[in-house]
C-alpha positions as CSV (number, residue, x, y, z in Angstrom):
1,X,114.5,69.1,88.6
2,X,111.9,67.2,86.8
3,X,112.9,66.9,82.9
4,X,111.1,64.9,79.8
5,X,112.7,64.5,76.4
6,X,110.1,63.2,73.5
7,X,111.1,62.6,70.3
8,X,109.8,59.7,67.6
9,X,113.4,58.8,66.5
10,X,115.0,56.8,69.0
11,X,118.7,58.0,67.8
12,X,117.6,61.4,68.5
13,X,116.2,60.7,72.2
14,X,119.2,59.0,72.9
15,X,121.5,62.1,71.3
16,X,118.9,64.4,73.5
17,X,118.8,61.9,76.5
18,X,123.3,61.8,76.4
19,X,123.4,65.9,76.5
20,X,120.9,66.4,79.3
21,X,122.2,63.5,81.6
22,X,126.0,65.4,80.9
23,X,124.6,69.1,81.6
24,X,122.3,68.1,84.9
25,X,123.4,64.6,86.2
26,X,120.9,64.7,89.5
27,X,118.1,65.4,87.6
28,X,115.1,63.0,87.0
29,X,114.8,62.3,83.3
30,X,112.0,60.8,81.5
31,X,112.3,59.8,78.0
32,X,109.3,59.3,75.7
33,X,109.0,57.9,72.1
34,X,105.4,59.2,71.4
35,X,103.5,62.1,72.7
36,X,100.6,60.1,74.3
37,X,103.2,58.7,76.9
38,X,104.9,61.8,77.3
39,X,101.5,63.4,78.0
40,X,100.0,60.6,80.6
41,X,103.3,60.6,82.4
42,X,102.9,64.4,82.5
43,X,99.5,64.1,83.9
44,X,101.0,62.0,86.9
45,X,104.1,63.9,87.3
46,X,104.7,67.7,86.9
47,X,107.6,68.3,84.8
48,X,109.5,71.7,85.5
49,X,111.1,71.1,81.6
50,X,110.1,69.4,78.5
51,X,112.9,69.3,75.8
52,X,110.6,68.4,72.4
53,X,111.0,67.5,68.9
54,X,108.7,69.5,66.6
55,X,108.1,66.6,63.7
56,X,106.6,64.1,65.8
57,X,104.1,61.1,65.0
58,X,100.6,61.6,65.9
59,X,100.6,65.1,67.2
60,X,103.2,67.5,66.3
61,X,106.1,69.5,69.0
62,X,103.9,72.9,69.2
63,X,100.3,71.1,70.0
64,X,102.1,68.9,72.1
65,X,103.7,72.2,74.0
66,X,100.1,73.7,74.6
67,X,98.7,70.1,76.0
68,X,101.7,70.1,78.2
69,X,101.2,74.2,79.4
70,X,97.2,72.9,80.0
71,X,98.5,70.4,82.5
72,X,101.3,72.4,84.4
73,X,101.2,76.2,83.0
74,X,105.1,76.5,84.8
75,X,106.3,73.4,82.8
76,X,109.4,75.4,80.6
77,X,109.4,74.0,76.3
78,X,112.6,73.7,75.0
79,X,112.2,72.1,71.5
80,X,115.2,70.3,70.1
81,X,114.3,69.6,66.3
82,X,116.5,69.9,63.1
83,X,114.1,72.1,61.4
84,X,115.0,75.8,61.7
85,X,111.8,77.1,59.7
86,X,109.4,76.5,62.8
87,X,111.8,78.7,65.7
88,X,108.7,81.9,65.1
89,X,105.7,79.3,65.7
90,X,108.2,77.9,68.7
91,X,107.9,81.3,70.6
92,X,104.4,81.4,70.2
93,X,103.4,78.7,72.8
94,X,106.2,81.1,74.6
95,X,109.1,78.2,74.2
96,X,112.4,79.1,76.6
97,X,114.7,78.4,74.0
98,X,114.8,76.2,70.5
99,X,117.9,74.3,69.4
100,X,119.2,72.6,66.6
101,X,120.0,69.0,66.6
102,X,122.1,67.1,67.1
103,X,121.9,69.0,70.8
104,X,124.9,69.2,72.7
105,X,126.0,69.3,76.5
106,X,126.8,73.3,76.2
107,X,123.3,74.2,74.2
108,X,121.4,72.5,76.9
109,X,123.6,74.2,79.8
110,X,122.6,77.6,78.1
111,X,118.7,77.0,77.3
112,X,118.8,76.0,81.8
113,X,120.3,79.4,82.1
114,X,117.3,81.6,80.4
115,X,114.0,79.5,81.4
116,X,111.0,81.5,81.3
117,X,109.9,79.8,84.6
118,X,112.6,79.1,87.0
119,X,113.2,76.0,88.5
120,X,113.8,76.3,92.3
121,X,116.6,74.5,93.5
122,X,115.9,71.0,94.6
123,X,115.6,70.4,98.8
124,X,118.8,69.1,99.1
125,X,121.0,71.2,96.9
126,X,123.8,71.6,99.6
127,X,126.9,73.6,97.9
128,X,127.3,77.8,98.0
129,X,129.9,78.9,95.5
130,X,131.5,82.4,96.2
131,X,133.6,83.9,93.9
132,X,133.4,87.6,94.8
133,X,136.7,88.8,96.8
134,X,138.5,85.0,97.1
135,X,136.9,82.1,95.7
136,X,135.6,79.6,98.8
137,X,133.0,76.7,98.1
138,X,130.5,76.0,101.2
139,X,129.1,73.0,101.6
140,X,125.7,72.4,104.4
141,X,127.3,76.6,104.8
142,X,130.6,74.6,105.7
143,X,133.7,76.0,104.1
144,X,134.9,72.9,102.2
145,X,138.7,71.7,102.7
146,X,141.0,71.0,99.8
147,X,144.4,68.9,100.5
148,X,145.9,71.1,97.7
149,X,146.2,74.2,96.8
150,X,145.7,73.4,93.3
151,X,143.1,71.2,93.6
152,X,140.7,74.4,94.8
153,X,142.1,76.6,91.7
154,X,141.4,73.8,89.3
155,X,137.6,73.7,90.6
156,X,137.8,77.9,90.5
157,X,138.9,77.8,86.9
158,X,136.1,74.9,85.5
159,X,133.7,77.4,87.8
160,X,134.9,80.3,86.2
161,X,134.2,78.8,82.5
162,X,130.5,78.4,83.6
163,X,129.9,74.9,83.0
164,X,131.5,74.7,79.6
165,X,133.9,71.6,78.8
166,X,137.3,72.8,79.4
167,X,140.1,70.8,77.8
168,X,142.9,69.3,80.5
169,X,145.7,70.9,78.5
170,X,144.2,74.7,78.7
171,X,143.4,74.1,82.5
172,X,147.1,73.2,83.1
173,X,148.0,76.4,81.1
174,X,146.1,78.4,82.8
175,X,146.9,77.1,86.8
176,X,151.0,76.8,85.6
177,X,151.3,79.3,84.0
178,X,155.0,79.4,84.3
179,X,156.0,75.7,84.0
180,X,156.5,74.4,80.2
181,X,154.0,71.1,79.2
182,X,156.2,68.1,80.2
183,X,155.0,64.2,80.9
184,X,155.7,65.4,85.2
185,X,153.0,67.7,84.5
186,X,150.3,65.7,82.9
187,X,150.9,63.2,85.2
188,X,150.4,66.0,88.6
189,X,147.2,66.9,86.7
190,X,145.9,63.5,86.6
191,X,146.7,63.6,90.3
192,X,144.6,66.8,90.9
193,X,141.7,65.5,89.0
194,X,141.7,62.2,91.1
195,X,142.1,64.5,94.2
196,X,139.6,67.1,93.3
197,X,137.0,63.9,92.6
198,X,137.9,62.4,95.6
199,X,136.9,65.5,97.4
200,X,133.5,66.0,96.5
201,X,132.8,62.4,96.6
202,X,133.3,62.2,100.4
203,X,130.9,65.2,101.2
204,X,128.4,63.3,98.6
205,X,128.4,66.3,95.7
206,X,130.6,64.6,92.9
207,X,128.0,65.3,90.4
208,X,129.5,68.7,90.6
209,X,132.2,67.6,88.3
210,X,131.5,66.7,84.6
211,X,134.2,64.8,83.0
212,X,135.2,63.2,79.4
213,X,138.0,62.0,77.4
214,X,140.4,64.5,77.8
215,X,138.0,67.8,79.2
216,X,136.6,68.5,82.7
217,X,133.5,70.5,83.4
218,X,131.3,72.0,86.1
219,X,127.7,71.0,86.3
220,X,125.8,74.2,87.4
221,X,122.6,73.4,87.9
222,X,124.8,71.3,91.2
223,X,125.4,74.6,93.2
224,X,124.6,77.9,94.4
225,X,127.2,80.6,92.7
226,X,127.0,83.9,93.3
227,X,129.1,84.5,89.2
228,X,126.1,83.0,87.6
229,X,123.5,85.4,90.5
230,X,125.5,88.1,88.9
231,X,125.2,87.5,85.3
232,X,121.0,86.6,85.4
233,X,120.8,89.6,87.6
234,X,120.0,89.0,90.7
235,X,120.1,91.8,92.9
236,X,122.1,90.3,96.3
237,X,124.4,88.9,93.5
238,X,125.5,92.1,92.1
239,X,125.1,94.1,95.2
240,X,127.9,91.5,96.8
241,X,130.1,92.6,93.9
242,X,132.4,95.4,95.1
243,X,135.4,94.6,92.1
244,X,137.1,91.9,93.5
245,X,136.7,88.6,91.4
246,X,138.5,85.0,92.7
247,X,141.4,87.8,93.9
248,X,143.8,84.8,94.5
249,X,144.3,83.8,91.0
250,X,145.7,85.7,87.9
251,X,144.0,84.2,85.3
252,X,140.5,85.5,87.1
253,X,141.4,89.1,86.0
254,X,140.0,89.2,82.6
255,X,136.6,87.9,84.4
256,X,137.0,90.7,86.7
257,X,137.7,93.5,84.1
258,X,134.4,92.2,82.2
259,X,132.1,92.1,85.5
260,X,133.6,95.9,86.0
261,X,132.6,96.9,83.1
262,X,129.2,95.2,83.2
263,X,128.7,97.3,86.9
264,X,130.0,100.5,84.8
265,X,127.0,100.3,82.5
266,X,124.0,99.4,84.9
C-alpha cells in the first residue's frame, strides 16, 4: 500500500506521519512539506492514498486533490486539516473520508475501512484470519501454532476489537474472567504478550501486532479476516456466516448476538 501525507507544518506531518505508521506499519509512506514535491513524486510513483491538509502554501488541499486524481484517477483523498468548514467542498473532488486534526491511530484505521477505491492487498500479504465457528489464524494457508492457549485468545480478542487500541488491563478482564487483578497476573500477561510477539516474529508477520505503553492492538490492513469481509459486505464473507462467532470464547458472544442481528435485517 502506497501512502503520501502533505502538509506545510512540519508538527502536523509528523502528528499525521506517527498515526499512519501506527495503523499500517508495512506500508510505504511518503511525506511531503509542499505540494510541488508531493505532486512530482506522484508523477513517478502511483499512490493508492493521499492523506492532505486543506490550508497549504502555494496551492491549496482541494486543487491539490484534483491534480493528484489527473495523475492516478484510483489514488483515494483523505484530507486531515483542522478546519471543519471545507468537509462539503472535500466531497466534491469525491474525498474517502475528512478528519480533524490532530489525527489519530483509530481515525486513520477507520478512513482505510471505507475507501472509495479499494486497495488490493499487497503480493505478499500471507495471514487468513477466520473467526466464523472457532477462531484459527492461517498463515501461507497454514494453520498457525500457539504454545498457549491464551496466547491465541489474546490475538482473538485484539481481532475481535478491529484494530482499535485495547488497554492490557481490559484484555486481562476479558480472557480471566474469573481470577481477581493481582501482581501474578500482570506479570503472566506480560508473558503472553512476549509469547504472542514471539510467535509472529518467527513466521515473519509481527507487524500484525500494534503495541504502546500500556495497550495492544491489531493492525488490519496485515491480514485477511473474514469479521471485517463481513462487516464491508462482502458476499463469501457473510455467506460463511451460519451464527457461530469465535465459539470457543465467552466474551465473543456479544459479537455474535450483533452479527445475528445484522443477518436478521439483510
Amino acid at each position: 500500500m502506497r501512502i503520501i501525507a502533505v502538509d506545510d507544518e512540519q508538527f502536523a506531518l509528523d502528528e499525521l506521519k506517527d498515526a499512519i505508521r501506527e495503523a499500517v506499519p508495512d506500508c510505504e509512506l511518503s511525506c511531503f512539506g509542499t505540494p510541488a514535491e508531493a505532486l512530482r513524486h506522484a508523477a513517478e510513483t502511483a499512490a493508492d492514498i493521499a492523506f492532505l491538509d486543506i490550508s497549504l502554501i502555494g496551492m491549496n488541499g482541494l486543487a491539490l486533490a484534483k491534480r493528484l486524481k489527473d495523475i492516478n484517477g484510483k489514488t483515494n483523498i483523505i484530507f486531515a486539516t483542522g478546519y471543519s468548514e471545507y468537509a462539503l467542498d472535500a466531497f466534491s473532488v469525491q474525498a474517502s473520508d475528512y478528519l480533524l486534526k490532530p489525527v489519530t491511530r483509530e481515525a486513520v484505521v477507520r478512513a482505510l475501512e471505507h475507501l472509495r477505491e479499494p486497495v488490493a492487498p499487497k503480493t505478499g500479504q500471507r495471514v487468513r484470519v477466520q473467526t466464523f465457528g472457532n477462531f484459527e489464524v492461517f498463515v501461507d494457508d497454514m494453520p498457525l501454532s500457539f504454545a498457549r492457549a491464551k496466547t491465541k485468545e489474546l490475538l482473538a480478542y485484539l481481532v475481535n476489537r478491529k484494530g482499535a487500541y485495547c488497554h492490557n488491563d481490559e484484555i486481562a478482564a476479558a480472557i480471566w474472567e474469573d481470577k481477581a487483578d493481582s501482581k501474578a497476573l500482570k506479570s503472566h500477561f506480560r508473558h503472553l504478550v512476549a509469547n504472542l510477539r514471539k510467535t509472529l516474529e518467527e513466521k515473519n508477520i509481527g507487524s500484525m501486532l500494534v503495541k504502546k505503553h500500556g495497550y495492544l492492538a491489531v493492525a488490519p490492513v496485515t491480514f485477511q479476516c473474514d469479521l471485517y469481509d463481513f462487516y464491508n459486505g462482502k458476499p463469501d464473507a457473510v455467506n460463511s456466516y451460519t451464527g457461530e462467532y469465535m465459539a470457543q470464547y465467552g466474551w465473543a458472544e456479544f459479537t455474535n448476538g450483533y452479527l445475528e442481528d445484522i443477518t436478521s435485517c439483510r
